[in-house]
Each structure stands twice: as structure tokens, then as C-alpha cells.
LUMMAR-178066 format. One line per 3 residues: number of its first residue (from 1); their letters; for each residue x, y, z of N, C-alpha, C, O. Coordinates in steps of 0.05 Angstrom, whole numbers, plus 5000, padded with zeros to 4 digits. Layout:
<pts>
NUM	A	X Y Z X Y Z X Y Z X Y Z  ...
</pts>
This chain:
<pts>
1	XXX	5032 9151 0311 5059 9141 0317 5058 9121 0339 5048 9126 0361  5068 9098 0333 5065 9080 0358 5081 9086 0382 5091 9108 0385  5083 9063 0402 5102 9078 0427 5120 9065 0422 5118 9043 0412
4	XXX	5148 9076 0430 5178 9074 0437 5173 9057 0463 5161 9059 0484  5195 9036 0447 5203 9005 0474 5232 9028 0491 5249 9041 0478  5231 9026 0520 5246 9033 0526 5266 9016 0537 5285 9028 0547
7	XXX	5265 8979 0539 5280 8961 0530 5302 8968 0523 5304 8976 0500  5326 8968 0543 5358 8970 0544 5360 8991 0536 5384 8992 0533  5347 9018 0528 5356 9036 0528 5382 9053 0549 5384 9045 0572
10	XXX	5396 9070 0543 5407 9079 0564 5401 9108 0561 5400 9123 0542  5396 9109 0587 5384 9147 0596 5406 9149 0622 5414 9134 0640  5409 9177 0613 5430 9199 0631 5397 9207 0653 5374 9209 0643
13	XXX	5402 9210 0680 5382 9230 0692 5402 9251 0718 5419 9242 0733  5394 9273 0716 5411 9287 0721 5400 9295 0754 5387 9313 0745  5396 9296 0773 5390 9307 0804 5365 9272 0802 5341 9270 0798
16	XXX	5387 9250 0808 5376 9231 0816 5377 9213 0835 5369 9190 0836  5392 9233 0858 5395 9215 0892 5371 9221 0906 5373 9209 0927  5345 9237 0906 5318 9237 0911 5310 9255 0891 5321 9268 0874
19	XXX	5275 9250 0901 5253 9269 0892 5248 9258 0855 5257 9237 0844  5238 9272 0847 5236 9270 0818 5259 9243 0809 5255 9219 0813  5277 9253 0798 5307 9248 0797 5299 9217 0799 5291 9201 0783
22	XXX	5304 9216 0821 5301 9179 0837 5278 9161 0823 5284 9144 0807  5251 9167 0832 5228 9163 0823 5233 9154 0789 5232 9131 0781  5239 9179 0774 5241 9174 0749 5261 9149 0738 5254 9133 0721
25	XXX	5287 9148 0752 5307 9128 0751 5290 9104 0760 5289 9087 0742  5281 9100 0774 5268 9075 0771 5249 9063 0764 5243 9039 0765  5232 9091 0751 5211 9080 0739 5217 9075 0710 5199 9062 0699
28	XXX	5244 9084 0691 5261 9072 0675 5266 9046 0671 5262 9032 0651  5278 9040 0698 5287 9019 0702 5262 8996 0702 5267 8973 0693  5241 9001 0711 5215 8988 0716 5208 8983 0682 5191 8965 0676
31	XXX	5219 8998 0663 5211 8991 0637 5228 8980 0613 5223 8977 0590  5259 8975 0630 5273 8960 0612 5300 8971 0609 5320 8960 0599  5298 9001 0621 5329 9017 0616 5344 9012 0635 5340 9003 0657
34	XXX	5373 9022 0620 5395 9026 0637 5406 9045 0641 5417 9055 0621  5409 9059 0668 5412 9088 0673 5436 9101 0685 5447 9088 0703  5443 9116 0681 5470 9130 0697 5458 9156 0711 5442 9172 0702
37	XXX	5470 9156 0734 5452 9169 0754 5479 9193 0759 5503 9192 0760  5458 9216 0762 5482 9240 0773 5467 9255 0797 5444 9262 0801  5487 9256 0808 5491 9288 0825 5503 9289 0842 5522 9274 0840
40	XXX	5502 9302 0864 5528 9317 0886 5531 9288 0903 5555 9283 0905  5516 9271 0913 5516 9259 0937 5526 9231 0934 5504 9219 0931  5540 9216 0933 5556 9186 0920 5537 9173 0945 5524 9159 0931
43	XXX	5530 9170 0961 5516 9158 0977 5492 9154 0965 5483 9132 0960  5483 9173 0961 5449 9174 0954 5449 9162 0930 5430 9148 0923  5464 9166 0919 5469 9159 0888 5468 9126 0891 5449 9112 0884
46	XXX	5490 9117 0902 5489 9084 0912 5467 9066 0918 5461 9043 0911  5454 9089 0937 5428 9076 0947 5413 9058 0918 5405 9035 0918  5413 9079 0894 5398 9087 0876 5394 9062 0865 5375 9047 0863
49	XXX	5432 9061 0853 5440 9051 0836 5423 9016 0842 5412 9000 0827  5431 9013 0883 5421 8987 0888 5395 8974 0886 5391 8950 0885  5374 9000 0884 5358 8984 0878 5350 8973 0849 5339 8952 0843
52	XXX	5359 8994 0832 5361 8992 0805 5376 8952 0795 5366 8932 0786  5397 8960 0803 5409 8927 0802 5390 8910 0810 5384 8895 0791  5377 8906 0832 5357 8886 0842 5325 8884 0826 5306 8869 0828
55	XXX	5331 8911 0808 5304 8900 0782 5320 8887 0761 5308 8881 0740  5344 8883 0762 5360 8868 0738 5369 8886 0717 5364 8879 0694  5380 8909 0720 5387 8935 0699 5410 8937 0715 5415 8931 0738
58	XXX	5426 8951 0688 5445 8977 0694 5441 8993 0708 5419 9003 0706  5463 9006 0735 5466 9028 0741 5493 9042 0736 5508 9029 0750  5505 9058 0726 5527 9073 0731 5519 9100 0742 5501 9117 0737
61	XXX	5543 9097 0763 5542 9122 0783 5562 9136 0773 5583 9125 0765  5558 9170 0773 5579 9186 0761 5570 9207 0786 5549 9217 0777  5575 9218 0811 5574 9238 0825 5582 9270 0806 5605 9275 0798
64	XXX	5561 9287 0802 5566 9305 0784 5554 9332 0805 5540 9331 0825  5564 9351 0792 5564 9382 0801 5554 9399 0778 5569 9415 0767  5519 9394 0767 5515 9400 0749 5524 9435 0730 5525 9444 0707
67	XXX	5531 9449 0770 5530 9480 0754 5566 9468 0746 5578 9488 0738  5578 9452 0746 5603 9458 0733 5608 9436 0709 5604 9412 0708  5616 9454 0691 5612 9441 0657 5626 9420 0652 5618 9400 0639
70	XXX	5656 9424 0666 5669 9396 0663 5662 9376 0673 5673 9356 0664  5640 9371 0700 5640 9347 0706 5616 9344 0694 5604 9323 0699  5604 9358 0679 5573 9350 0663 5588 9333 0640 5584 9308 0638
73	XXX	5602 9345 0626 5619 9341 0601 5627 9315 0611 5617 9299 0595  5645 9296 0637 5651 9278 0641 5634 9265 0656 5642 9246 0671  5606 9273 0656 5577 9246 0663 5572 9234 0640 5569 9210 0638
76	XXX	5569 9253 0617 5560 9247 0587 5591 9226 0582 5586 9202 0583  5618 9234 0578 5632 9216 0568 5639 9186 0583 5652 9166 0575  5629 9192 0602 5639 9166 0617 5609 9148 0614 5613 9129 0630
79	XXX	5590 9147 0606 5567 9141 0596 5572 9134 0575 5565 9111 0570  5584 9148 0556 5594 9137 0527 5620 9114 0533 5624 9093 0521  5629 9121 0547 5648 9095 0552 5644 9069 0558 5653 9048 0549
82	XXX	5621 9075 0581 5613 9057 0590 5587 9036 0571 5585 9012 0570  5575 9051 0560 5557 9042 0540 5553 9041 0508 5538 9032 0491  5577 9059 0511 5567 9066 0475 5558 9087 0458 5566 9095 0436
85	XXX	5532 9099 0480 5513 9110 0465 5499 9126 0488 5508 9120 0510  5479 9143 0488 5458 9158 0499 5434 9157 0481 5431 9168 0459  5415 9142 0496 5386 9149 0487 5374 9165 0494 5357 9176 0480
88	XXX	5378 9172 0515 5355 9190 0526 5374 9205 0552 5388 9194 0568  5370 9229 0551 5379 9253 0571 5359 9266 0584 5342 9278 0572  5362 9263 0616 5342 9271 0631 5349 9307 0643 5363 9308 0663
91	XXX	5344 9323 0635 5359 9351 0664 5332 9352 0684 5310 9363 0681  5344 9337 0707 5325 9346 0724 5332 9355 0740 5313 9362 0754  5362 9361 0752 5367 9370 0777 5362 9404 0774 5368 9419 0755
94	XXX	5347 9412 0801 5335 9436 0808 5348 9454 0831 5370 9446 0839  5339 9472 0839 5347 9487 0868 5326 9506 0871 5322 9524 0855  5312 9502 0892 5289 9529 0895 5290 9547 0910 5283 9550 0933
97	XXX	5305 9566 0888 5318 9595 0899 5285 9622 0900 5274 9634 0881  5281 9623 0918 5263 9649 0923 5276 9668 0930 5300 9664 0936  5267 9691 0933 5269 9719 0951 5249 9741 0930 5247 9744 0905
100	XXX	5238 9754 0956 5219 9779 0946 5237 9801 0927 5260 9808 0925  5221 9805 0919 5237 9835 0892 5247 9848 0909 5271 9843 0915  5236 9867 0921 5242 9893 0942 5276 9881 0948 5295 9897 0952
103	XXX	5281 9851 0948 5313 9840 0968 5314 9834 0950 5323 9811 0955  5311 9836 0915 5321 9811 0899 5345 9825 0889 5341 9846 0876  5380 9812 0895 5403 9810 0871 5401 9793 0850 5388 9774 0842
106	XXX	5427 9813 0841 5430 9794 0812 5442 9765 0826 5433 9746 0813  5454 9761 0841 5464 9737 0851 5447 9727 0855 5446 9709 0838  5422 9726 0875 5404 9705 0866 5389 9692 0843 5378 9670 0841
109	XXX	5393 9714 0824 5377 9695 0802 5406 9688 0792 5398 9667 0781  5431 9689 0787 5453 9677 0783 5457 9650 0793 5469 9633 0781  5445 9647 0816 5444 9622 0825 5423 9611 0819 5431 9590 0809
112	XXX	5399 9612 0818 5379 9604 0805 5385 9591 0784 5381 9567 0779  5396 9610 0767 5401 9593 0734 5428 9583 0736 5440 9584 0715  5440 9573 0755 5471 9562 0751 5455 9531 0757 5467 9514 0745
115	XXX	5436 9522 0770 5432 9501 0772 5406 9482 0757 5403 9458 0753  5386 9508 0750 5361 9507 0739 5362 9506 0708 5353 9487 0695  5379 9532 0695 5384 9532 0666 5404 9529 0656 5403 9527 0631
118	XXX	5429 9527 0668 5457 9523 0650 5461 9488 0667 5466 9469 0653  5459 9486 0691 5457 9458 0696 5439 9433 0667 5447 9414 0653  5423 9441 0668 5413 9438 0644 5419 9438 0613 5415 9420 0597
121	XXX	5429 9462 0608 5443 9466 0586 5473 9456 0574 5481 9452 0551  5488 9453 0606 5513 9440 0595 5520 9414 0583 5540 9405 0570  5485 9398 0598 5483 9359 0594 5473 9368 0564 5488 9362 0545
124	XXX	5451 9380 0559 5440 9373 0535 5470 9393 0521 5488 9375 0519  5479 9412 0514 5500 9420 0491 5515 9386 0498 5511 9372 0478  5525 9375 0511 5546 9361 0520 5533 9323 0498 5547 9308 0484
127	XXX	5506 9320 0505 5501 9303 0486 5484 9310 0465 5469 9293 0455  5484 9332 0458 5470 9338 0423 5477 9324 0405 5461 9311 0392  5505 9325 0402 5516 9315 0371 5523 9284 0374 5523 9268 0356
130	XXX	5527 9279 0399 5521 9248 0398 5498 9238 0380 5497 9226 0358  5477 9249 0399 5449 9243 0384 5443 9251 0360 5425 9239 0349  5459 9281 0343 5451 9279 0324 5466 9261 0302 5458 9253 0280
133	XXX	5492 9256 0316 5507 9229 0290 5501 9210 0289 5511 9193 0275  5473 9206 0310 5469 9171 0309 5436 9177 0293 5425 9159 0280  5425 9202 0295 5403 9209 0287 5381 9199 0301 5360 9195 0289
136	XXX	5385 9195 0334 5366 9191 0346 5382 9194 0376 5406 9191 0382  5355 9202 0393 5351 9213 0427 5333 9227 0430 5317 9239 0415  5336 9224 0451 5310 9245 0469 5316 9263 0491 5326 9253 0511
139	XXX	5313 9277 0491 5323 9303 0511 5293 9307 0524 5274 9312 0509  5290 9306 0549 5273 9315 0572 5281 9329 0586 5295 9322 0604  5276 9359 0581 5274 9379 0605 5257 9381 0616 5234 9381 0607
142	XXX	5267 9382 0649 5236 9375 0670 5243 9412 0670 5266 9420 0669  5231 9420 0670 5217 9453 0686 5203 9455 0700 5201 9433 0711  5187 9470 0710 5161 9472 0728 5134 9495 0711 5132 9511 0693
145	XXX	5121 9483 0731 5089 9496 0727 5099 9533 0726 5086 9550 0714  5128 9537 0742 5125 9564 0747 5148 9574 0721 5163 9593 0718  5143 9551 0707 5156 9559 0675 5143 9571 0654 5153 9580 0633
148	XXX	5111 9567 0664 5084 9577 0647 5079 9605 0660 5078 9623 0644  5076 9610 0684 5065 9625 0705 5078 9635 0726 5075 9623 0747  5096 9661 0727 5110 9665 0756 5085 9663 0773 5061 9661 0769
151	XXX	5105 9665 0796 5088 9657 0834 5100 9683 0848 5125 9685 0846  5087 9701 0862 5106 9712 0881 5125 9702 0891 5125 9677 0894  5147 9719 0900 5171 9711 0917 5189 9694 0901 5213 9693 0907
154	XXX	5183 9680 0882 5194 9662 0865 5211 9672 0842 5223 9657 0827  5212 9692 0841 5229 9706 0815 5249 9700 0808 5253 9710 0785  5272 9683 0820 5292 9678 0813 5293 9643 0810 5313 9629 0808
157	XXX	5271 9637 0811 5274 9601 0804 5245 9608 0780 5234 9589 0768  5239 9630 0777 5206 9626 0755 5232 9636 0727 5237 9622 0707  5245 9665 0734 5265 9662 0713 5282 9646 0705 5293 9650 0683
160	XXX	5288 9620 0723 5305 9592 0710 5284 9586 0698 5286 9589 0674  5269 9581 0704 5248 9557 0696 5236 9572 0668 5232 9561 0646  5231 9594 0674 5218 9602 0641 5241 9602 0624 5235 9593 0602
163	XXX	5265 9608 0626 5289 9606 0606 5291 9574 0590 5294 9569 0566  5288 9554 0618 5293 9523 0605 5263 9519 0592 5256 9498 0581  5245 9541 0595 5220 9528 0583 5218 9542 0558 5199 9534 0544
166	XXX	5233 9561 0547 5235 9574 0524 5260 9557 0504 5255 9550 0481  5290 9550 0520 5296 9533 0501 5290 9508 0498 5303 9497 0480  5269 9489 0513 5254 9468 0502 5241 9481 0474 5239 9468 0453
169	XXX	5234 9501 0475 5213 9509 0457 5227 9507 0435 5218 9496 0415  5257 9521 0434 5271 9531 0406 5281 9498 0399 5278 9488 0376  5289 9487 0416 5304 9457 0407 5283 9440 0396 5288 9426 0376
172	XXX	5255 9440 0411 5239 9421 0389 5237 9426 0368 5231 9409 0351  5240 9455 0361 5227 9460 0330 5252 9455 0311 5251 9445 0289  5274 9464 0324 5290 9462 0308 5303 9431 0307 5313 9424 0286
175	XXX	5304 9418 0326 5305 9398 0311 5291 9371 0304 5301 9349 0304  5261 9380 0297 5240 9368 0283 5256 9357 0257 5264 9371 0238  5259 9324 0261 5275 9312 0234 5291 9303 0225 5298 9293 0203
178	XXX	5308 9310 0262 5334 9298 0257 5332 9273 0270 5340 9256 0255  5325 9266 0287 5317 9238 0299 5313 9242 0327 5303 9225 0342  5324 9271 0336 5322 9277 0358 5299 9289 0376 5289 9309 0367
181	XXX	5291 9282 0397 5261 9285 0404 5267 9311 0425 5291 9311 0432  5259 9321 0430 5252 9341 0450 5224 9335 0472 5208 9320 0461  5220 9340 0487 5202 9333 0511 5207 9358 0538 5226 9353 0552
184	XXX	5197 9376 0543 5187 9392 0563 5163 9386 0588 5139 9385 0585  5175 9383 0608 5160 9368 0630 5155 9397 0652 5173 9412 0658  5131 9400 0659 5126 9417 0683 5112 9403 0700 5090 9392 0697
187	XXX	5125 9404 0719 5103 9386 0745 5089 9419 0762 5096 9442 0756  5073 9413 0779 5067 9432 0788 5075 9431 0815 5097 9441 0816  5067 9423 0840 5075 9431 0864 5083 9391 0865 5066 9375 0859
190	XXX	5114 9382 0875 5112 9365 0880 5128 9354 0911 5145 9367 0923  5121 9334 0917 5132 9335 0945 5163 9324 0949 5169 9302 0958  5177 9340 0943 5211 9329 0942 5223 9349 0959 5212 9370 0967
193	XXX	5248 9340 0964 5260 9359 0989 5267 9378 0982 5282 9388 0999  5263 9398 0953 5260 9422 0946 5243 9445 0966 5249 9466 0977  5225 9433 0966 5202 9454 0983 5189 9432 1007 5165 9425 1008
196	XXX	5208 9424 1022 5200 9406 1039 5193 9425 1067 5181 9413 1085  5198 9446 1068 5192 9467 1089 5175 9492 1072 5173 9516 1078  5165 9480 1056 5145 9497 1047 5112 9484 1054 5107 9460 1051
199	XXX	5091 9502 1064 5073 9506 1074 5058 9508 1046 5068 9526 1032  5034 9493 1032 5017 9503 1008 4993 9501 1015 4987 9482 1030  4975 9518 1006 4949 9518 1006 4937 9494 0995 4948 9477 0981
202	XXX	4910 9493 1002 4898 9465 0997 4888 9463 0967 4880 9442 0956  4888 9488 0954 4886 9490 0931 4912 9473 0911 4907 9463 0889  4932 9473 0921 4951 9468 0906 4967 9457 0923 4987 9466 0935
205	XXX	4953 9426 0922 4974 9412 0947 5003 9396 0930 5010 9399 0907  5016 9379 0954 5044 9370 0938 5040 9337 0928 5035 9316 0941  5041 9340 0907 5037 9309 0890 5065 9294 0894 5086 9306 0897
208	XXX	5064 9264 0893 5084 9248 0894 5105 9248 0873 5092 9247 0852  5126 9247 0867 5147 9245 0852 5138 9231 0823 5141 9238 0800  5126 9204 0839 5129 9184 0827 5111 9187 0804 5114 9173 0784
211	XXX	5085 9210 0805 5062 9222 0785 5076 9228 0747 5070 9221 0725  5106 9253 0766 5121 9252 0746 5138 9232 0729 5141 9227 0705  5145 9226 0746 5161 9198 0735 5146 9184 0714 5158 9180 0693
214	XXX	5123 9176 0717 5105 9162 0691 5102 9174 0675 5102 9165 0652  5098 9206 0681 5083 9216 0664 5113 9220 0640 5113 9217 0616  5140 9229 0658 5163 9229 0633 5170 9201 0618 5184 9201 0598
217	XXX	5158 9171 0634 5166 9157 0621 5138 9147 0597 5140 9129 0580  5108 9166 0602 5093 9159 0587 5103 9181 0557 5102 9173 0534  5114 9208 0564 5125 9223 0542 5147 9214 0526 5149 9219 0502
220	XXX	5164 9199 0540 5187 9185 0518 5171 9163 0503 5172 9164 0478  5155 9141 0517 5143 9128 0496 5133 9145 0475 5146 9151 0455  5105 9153 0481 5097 9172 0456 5107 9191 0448 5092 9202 0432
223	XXX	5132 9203 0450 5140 9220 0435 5127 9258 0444 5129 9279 0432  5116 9252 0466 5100 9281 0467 5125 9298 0474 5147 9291 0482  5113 9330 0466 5126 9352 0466 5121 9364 0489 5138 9378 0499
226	XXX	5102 9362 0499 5100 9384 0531 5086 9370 0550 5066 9357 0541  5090 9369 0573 5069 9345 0592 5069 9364 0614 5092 9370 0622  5042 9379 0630 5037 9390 0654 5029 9362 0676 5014 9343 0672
229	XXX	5044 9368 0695 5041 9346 0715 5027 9361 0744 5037 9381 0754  5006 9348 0753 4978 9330 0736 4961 9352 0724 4957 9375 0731  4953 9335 0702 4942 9346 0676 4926 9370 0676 4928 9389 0660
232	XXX	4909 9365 0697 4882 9388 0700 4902 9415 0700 4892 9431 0685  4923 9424 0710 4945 9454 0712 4935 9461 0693 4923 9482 0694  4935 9441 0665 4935 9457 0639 4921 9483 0640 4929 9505 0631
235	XXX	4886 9473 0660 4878 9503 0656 4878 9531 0669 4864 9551 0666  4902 9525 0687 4920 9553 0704 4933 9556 0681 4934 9580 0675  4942 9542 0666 4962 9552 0641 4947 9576 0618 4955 9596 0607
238	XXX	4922 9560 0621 4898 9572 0596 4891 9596 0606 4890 9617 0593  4885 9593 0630 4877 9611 0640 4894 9644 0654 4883 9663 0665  4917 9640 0649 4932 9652 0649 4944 9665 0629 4956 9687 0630
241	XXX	4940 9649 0606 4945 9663 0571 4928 9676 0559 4932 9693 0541  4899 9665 0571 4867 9686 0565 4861 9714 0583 4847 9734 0577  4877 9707 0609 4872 9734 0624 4888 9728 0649 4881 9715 0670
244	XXX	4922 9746 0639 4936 9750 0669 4921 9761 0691 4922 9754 0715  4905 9778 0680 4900 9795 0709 4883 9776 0728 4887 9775 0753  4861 9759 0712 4851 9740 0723 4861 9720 0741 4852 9714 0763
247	XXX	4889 9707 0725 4905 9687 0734 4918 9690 0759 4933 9672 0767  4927 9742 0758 4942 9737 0786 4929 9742 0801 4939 9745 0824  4897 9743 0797 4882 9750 0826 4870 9718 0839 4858 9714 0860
250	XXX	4879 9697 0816 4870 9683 0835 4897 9669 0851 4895 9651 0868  4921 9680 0841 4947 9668 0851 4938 9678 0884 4933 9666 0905  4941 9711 0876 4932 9722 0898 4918 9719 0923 4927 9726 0945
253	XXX	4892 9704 0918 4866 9711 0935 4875 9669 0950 4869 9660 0973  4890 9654 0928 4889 9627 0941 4920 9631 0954 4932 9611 0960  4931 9655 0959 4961 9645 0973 4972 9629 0953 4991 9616 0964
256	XXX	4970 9624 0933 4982 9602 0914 5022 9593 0920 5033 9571 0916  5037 9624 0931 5064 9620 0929 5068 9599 0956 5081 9578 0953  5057 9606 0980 5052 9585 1000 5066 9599 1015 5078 9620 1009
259	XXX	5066 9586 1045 5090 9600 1072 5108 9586 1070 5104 9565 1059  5135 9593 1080 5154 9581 1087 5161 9592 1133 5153 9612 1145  5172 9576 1141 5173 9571 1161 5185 9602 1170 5176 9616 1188
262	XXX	5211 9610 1152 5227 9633 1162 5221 9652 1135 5235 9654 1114  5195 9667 1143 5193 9688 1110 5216 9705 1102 5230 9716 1118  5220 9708 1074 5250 9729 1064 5236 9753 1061 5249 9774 1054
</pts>
């Protein structure tokens, strides 16, 4: 299959006033698209938009509140207003909710998945049928490495993350044919102001944004179904499907979850 021109395309990206989000918006933009940028902060968002304009693209700014459905529902329509169409839908906005079991509520993983998996879920239900009446798009869910593999302390952002990494799973298969692409992205530890007061072992240091950003804009060209960011994870992945016990002693023995400044 050859690669997809991403030439005037227009892509939704969803937690794009830093980190991932940002990076990716302009490394879009760096290949020909026109983007509508979301999330909480109209400032940051601006910033975005300006540099975007000064590579000669589209920006529309839509300030969105991804855990609430109506303003997801009116990023997608005012995108259609403004353009027409949706090619490509990014969910990347995140929140890295930890706490140890022994303290873990249902409210934390409620929060977890109000921003991780239904944040997510409300953009893609919200442009499905666009894409399937035109018989083409691409849906990129970013997830994480801890979508393959919980981490200590992490239980309530490993259960977002494995939920959005299970319905990547169901949506590619099912809709293999309609024109609509599916794409599942896991980065592994990256340096965005998610875990910006997180402490990691040298085993598993924090990669630049910008690693992902290619690598989602090398998956929309080719069409790939799953991309671990950077690549070598794959074999924490392998190695974790051939032998948990193996996988958690070396989570274990490398500190892999990391310190944070004020432990929960």
C-alpha cells in the first residue's frame, strides 16, 4: 500500500496546547494539513494556532472540555462548518491519575477514564459516521505503553489506558473496509507536563514529544494499526505476553513506576 499525502487534509487533535498534542499539530502542519486544535486553555491553544499560520496552514481554535460531550460534539461540528469534512481525528488529550491500591476509590479511576477513555470516546462516536458517509478517515488513539503493561501505583490511568487500547482493538477490526482507518499509538515514558514531577529510572528515561509526533504522522501515511513509541518497548510488550512474572520482576527490581516528589 503506498503512503497517504497528508496535503490539506484536515485533522481534529484533541489535548493540543502542549506535550504530545502540540508537537503532533505541527508536525501535521509540517506535512501539508490543516488542523483544529482543542482543549481547556484558549491561550495555549493561540500560541498554537500562531505558529501553525506562519508554516502557511489552517488553524481553527475550538477551546474544548474533552470529559464533557457537548463541547466534544461542538469541536467536531464547528470543524465541519468550518471545513467540510474530517480526515483525520486525533484523541490525545490525557490526565495522569495514580494512587496505590491500599488508597485506591472508585473516584479515581472515574476520573481517570473521564479524560483518558470517554474523553476519547465522545470525539471518535462524535466523528464516526461522518467518516463512514464519506467512506474515509482515520482515527488515532494515542494510549500509552501502560496500555500493554500496568506499572505500580498507576492503576487508575493503566485502567484508562488499557480500555482505549482494547477499543482501538474492536474499531479496527470492525471497521476493516469501510474506508475508515484505525491507528493505536503507545508512547512509553514521554517528557510532557503530565509527569513533569515525576522522577524515572535510567532505564526508562523521558523521550521528546516530538518522537511521537512522527511516528503518528509516519502511521497515518502508512496506514499502520499499532505503533509503540520508541520502537525497541515492543520487547517489554513481548516480554510481558511470554512471561508476566518475568515482566513484573523486572518492573520491580528497575523501579520502572518512578518517584514522584510527594509519594501517595
Amino acid at each position: 500500500m503506498g503512503r497517504q499525502t497528508l496535503l490539506d487534509k484536515i485533522t481534529i487533535v484533541t489535548g493540543a496546547s502542549s506535550g504530545i498534542g502540540r508537537a503532533t499539530a505541527l508536525a501535521l502542519t509540517r506535512a501539508g494539513a490543516h488542523v483544529a486544535l482543542a482543549a481547556r486553555t484558549e491561550a495555549a491553544l493561540q500560541e498554537v494556532a500562531q505558529d501553525i499560520r506562519a508554516l502557511g496552514r489552517e488553524a481553527l481554535v475550538v477551546p474544548t472540555d474533552v470529559t464533557q460531550q457537548e463541547q466534544v460534539d461542538h469541536l467536531v461540528a464547528e470543524t465541519l462548518a468550518h471545513w467540510g469534512r474530517v480526515d483525520i481525528f486525533i484523541a490525545n488529550a490525557g490526565q495522569y491519575v495514580r494512587c496505590r491500591i491500599s488508597k485506591l476509590t472508585v473516584a479515581d479511576i472515574e476520573r481517570a477514564m473521564a479524560v483518558n477513555f470517554y474523553g476519547a470516546l465522545y470525539g471518535l462516536l462524535a466523528v464516526l459516521p461522518h467518516m463512514l458517509a464519506r467512506k474515509s478517515g482515520h482515527l488515532v488513539l494515542v494510549s500509552s505503553l501502560d496500555g500493554k503493561k500496568g506499572l505500580p501505583i498507576d492503576a487508575p490511568y493503566v485502567s484508562a489506558k488499557f480500555a482505549l487500547t482494547g477499543l482501538g482493538e474492536a474499531m479496527r477490526q470492525e471497521l476493516h473496509g469501510t474506508g475508515v482507518h484505525v491507528t493505536t499509538v503507545l508512547p512509553g515514558r514521554i517528557d510532557t507536563p503530565l509527569i513533569e514531577d515525576l522522577k524515572v529510572p535510567r532505564v526508562s528515561p523521558k523521550y521528546s514529544p516530538e518522537i511521537v509526533a512522527r511516528a503518528i504522522v509516519k502511521s497515518i501515511r502508512r496506514r499502520k494499526r499499532e505503533v509503540i513509541v520508541p520502537g525497541f518497548y515492543r520487547l517489554f510488550v513481548i516480554l510481558g505476553a511470554l512471561s508476566p512474572r518475568l515482566s513484573d520482576w523486572f518492573v520491580r527490581v528497575s523501579h520502572l513506576e518512578g518517584w514522584e516528589t510527594a509519594e501517595r
